[in-house]
N, C-alpha and C positions, 0 to 999 in steps of 0.2 A: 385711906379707908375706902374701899368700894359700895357703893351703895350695897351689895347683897349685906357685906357684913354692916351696915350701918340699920339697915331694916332688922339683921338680926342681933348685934350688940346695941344699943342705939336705946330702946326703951329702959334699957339696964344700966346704963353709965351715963345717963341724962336724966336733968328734969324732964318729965310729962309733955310741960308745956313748952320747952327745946325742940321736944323729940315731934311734937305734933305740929309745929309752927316746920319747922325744916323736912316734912315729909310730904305738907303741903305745898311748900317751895320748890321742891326736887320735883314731883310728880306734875308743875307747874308750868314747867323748863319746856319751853319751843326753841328752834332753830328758827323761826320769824321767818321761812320761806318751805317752798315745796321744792323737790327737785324730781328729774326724771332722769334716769340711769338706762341709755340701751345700747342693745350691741349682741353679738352671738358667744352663748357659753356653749361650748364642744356642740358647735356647728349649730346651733338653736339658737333662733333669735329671743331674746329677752327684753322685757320690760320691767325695771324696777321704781314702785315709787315710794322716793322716802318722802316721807308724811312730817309736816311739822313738830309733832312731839318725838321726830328720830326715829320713827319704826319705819320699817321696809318690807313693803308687800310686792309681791311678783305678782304683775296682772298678766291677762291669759292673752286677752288681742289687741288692744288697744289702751288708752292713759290722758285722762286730758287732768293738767294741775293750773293752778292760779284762780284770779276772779271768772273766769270765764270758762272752767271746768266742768260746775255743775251745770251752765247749759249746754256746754258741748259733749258731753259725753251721753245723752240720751239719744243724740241725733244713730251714734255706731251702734244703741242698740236698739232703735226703732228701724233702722234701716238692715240690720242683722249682718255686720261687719263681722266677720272674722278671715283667716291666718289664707283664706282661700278666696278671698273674695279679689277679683281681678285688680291689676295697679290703677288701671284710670277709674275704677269706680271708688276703690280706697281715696285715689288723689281727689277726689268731687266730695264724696262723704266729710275727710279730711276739711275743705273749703267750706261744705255749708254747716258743718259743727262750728267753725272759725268764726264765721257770718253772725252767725246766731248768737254766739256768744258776746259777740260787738254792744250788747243792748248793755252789758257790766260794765260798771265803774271801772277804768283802768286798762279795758280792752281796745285799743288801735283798731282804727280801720285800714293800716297799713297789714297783707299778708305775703310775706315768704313762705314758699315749701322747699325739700330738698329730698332726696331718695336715698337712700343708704344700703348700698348691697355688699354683702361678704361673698366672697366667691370660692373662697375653701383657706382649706391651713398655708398654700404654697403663693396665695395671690392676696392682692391686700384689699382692705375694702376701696370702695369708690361712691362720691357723694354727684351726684346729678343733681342739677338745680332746676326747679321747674317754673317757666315762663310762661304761665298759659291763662294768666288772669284772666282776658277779655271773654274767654270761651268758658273760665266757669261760672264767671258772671252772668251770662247767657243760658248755661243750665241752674245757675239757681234761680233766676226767671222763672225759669221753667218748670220744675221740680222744687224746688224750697216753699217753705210756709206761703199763701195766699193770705190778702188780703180778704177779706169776708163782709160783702157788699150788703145793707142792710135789708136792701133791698131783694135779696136772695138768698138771704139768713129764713128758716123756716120758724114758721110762727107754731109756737108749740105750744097744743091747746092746752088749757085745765086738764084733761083727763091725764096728763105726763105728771101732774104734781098730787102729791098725799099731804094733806094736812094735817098740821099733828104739836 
């Protein structure tokens, strides 16, 4: 029985309270993980992410999944990452989303990267592995979130607040 037809047989060859217990159940149903699918369909790089309840959405430029998703995926669109944006600035972007996301439950302060390029139908792809820790360490320094010194935090008078 495929769930199309159990939605549509299902209220009619059951009890009620079968048919509403087991539709709650079904519609309940995660895979207990995220996954990310990428690689090039006819020569276009792709991003697939299937989503714990099993759907699959094609993202446009980039995909951060697990605990440490929802902070890292603001950094590629505060920073305005997309499909042109040069490799060493994606590789840095790529690091202080990583960084950032370190503050979740579950996130390692351990980071690998690695590069994946397709270079047509007659050659295969090639994974480059990137060894440049120390240096992006240095620009997130540099570039990543500041600490905000109290002492040069701006005193924002009354006239900034409405009471209400």
């Amino acid at each position: 029985l495929t769930y199309q037809e159990f939605l549509a047989l299902g209220a009619y060859n059951n009890p009620p309270e079968f048919f509403d217990r087991t539709s709650r159940e079904i519609e309940n149903i995660t895979l207990g993980c995220e996954l990310l699918i990428v690689g090039y369909v006819e020569g276009r790089p792709g991003i697939f992410h299937v989503q714990r309840d099993g759907t699959v959405t094609e993202q446009q430029h980039f995909c951060a999944i697990g605990t440490g998703g929802e902070m890292a995926e603001p950094v590629f669109f505060w920073r305005k990452y997309d499909w042109n944006t040069p490799k060493n600035q994606a590789m840095y972007l790529a690091y202080e989303a990583k960084k950032l996301s370190e503050v979740m439950p579950g996130v390692g302060a351990e980071t690998e990267m690695s590069i994946v390029r397709w270079w047509g139908e007659d050659k295969p792809l090639t994974v480059h592995s990137v060894d440049c820790e120390a240096e992006m360490q240095e620009y997130f320094k540099k570039y990543g979130p500041q600490t905000l010194p109290r002492e040069d935090f701006p005193d924002l008078g009354a006239y900034c607040f409405t009471e209400w």
